[in-house]
C-alpha positions as CSV (number, residue, x, y, z in Angstrom):
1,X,0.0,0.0,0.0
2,X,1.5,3.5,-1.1
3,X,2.1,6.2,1.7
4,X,0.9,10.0,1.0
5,X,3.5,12.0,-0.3
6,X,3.5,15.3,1.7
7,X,4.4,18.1,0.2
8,X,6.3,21.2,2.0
9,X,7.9,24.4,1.3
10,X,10.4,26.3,2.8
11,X,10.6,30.4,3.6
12,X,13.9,31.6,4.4
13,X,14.6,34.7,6.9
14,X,17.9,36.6,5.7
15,X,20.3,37.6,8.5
16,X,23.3,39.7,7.6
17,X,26.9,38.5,9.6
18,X,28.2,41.7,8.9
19,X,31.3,40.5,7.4
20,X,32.3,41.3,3.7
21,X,35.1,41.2,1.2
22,X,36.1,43.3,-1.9
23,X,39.4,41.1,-2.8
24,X,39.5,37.7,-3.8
25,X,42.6,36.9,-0.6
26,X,39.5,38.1,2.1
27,X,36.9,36.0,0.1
28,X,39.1,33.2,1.1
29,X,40.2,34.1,4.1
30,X,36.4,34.7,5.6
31,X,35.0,31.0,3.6
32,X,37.5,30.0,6.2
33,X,35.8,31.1,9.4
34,X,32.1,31.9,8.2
35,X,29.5,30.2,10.0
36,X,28.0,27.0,8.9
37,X,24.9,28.3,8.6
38,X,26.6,30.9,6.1
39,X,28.5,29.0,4.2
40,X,25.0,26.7,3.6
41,X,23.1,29.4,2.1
42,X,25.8,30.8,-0.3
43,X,26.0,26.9,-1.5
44,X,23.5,24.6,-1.2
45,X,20.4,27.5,-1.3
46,X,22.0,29.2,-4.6
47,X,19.4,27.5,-6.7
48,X,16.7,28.6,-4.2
49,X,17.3,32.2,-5.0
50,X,16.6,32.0,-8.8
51,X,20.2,33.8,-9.7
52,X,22.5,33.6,-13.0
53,X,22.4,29.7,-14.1
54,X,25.9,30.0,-15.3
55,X,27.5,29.9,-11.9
56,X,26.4,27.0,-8.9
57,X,26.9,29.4,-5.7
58,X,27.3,32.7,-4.8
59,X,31.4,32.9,-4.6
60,X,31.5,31.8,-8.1
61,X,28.7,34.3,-9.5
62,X,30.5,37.2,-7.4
63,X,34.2,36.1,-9.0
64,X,33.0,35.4,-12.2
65,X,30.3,39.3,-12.3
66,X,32.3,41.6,-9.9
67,X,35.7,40.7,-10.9
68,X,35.3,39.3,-13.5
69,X,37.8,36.5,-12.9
70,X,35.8,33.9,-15.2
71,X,38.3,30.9,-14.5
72,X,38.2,31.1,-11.1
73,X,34.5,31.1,-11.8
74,X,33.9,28.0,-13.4
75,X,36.4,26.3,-11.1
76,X,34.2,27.5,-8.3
77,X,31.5,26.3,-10.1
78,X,32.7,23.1,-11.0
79,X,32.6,22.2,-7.1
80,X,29.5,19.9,-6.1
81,X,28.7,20.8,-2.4
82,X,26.4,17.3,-2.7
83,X,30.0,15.2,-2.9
84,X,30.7,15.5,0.3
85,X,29.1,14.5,3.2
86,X,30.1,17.1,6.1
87,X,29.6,20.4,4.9
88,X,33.4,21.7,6.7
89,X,34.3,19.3,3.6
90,X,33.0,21.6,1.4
91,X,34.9,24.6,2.6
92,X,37.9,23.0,2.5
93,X,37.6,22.3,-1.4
94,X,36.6,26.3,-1.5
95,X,39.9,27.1,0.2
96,X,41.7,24.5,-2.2
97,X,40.3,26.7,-5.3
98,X,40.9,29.5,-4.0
99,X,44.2,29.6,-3.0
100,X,45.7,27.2,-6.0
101,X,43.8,30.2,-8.3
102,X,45.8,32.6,-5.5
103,X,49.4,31.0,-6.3
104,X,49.2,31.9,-9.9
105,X,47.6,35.0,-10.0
106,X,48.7,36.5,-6.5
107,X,47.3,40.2,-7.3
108,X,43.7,39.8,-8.7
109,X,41.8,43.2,-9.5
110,X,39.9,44.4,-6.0
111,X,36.3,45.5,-6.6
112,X,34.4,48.5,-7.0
113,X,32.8,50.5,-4.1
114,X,29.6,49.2,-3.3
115,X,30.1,45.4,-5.2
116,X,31.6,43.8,-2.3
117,X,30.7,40.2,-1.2
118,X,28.1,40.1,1.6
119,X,28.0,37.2,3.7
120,X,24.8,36.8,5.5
121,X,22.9,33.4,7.1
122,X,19.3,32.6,6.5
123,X,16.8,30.6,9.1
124,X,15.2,28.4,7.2
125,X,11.1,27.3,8.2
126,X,9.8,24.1,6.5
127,X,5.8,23.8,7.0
128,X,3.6,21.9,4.8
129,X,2.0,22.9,1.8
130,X,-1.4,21.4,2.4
131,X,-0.9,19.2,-0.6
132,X,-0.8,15.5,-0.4
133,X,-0.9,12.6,-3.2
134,X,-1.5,9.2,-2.5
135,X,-0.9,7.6,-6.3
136,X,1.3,8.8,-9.1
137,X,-1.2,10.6,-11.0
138,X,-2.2,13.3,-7.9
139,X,1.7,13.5,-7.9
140,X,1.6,14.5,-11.0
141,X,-1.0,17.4,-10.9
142,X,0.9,18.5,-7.6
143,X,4.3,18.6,-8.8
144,X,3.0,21.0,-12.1
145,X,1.6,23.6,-9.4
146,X,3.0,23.1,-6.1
147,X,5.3,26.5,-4.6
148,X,8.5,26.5,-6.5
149,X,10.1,26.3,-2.8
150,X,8.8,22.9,-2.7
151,X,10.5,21.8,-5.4
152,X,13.8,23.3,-4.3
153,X,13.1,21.8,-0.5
154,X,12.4,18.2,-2.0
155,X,14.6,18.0,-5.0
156,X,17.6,20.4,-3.2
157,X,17.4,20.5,0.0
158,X,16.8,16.7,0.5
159,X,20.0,15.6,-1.4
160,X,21.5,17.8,2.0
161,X,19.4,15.9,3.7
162,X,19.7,12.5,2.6
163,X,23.2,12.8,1.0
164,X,24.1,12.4,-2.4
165,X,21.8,12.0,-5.3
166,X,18.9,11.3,-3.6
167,X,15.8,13.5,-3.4
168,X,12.3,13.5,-1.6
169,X,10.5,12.6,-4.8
170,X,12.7,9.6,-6.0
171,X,12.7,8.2,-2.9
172,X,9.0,8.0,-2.7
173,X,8.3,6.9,-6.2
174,X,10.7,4.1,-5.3
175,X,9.6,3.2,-1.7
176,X,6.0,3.6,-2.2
177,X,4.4,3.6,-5.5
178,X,7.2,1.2,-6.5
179,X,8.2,3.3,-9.7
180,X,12.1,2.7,-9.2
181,X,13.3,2.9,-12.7
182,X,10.9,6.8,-12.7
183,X,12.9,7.1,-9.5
184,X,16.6,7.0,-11.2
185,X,15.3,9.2,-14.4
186,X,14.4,12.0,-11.5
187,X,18.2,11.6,-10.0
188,X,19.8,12.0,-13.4
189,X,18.3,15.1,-13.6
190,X,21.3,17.8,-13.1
191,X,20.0,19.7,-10.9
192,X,23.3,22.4,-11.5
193,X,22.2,23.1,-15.2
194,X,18.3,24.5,-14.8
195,X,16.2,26.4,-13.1
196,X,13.4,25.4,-10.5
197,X,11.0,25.8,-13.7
198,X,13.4,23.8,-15.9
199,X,13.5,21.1,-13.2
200,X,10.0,21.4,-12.6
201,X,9.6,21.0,-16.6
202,X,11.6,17.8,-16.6
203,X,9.8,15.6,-13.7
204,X,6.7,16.6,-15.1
205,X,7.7,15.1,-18.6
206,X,9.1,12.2,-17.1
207,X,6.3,11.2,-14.8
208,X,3.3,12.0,-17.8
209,X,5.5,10.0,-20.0
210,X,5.3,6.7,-17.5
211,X,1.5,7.5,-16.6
212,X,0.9,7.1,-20.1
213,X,2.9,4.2,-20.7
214,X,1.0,2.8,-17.6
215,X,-2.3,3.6,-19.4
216,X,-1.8,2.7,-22.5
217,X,-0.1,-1.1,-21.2
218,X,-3.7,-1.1,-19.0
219,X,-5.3,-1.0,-21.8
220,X,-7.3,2.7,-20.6
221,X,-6.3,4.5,-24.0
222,X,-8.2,2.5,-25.7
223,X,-10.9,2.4,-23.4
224,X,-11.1,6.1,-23.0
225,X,-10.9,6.9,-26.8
226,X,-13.7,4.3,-27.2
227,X,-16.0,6.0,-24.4
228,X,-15.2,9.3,-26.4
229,X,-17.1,8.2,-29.3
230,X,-19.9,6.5,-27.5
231,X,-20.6,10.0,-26.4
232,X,-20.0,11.8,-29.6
233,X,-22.6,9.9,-31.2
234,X,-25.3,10.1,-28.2
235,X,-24.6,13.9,-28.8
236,X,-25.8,13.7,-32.3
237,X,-21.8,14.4,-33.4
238,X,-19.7,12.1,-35.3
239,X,-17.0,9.8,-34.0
């Protein structure tokens, strides 16, 4: 018997630390001693924010759009904060980076007035959406108009959560409706290279593609277009 999938969303409360950095050397040298909860929200809640798709956190985007150091950039972005399981992990591949990039170009431009990094922390609240499905096609019409902060808190957040490539969804569709091959076509979904839309986009196509294959293999295609004409021709129409 299939459990209820219960949907949540997530609001986040900004909170400034008041520390900030106009050269790349202090950018370093405060990713070393930031907060956790800091370092979470300029990594794993990028994607949350809707920002520039071409970079996968905030230390990249402000390298690569305030000083314009584009390698450093795309090696920034390059790092997955989902390989590693302790999130100190992740800020010591930052500080790798960062001060490999440092050794060859020891003097990088400083930034204007006013374009300085900003580190702040967020508080994050997780309440539920008041949506539920209990079979794959309610999933369905949930996932095409649920909060775009659900989809981030259940196909983001929960790889955090979980570790690795695993997310709410595919972990439902494979415990509980037992739709494990659906499962792995959600987790191949890169979640670095699309927007909350795009990803929303993609899981819908995926799951209306194996809710028709379940339909037609049931034999309700048929059935349906069959019922269609019955009714056309009560209605004085033709089939």
């Amino acid at each position: 018997m299939s459990q209820l999938f219960d949907f949540r969303q997530c609001i986040t409360l900004l909170k400034s630390t008041g520390s900030t950095a106009k050269t790349l050397a202090e950018l370093r040298d405060r990713i070393g001693t930031i907060s956790e909860p800091s370092l979470y929200h300029h990594t794993y809640q990028y994607f949350l924010k809707g920002h520039i798709l071409e970079y996968t956190n905030d230390f990249a985007e402000w390298a690569g759009q305030n000083l314009e150091e584009r390698e450093l950039a795309e090696e920034l972005s390059n790092v997955d904060p989902y390989d590693f399981p302790d999130i100190n992990e992740l800020r010591e591949e930052l500080l790798r980076v960062m001060g490999l990039y440092l050794e060859r170009f020891p003097e990088p431009r400083e930034t204007r007035r006013g374009e300085e990094f900003y580190f702040n922390e967020t508080i994050t609240l997780v309440f539920p959406a008041g949506v539920r499905a209990k079979n794959l096609a309610e999933f369905l019409i949930a996932v095409k108009y649920v909060d775009r902060s659900c989809l981030y808190y259940h196909f983001y957040d929960s790889r955090y959560r979980l570790g690795g490539r695993v997310n709410d969804f595919s972990q439902w569709l494979a415990d509980s409706v037992n739709k494990k091959e659906l499962a792995e076509r959600l987790m191949e979904i890169d979640p670095f290279v699309h927007s909350l839309e795009g990803i929303r986009e993609r899981i819908v196509s995926a799951i209306e593609a194996e809710v028709r294959f379940d339909m037609e293999s049931a034999g309700v295609h048929h059935e349906v277009r069959e019922e269609l004409k019955r009714d056309m021709i009560a209605a004085g129409g033709r089939p």
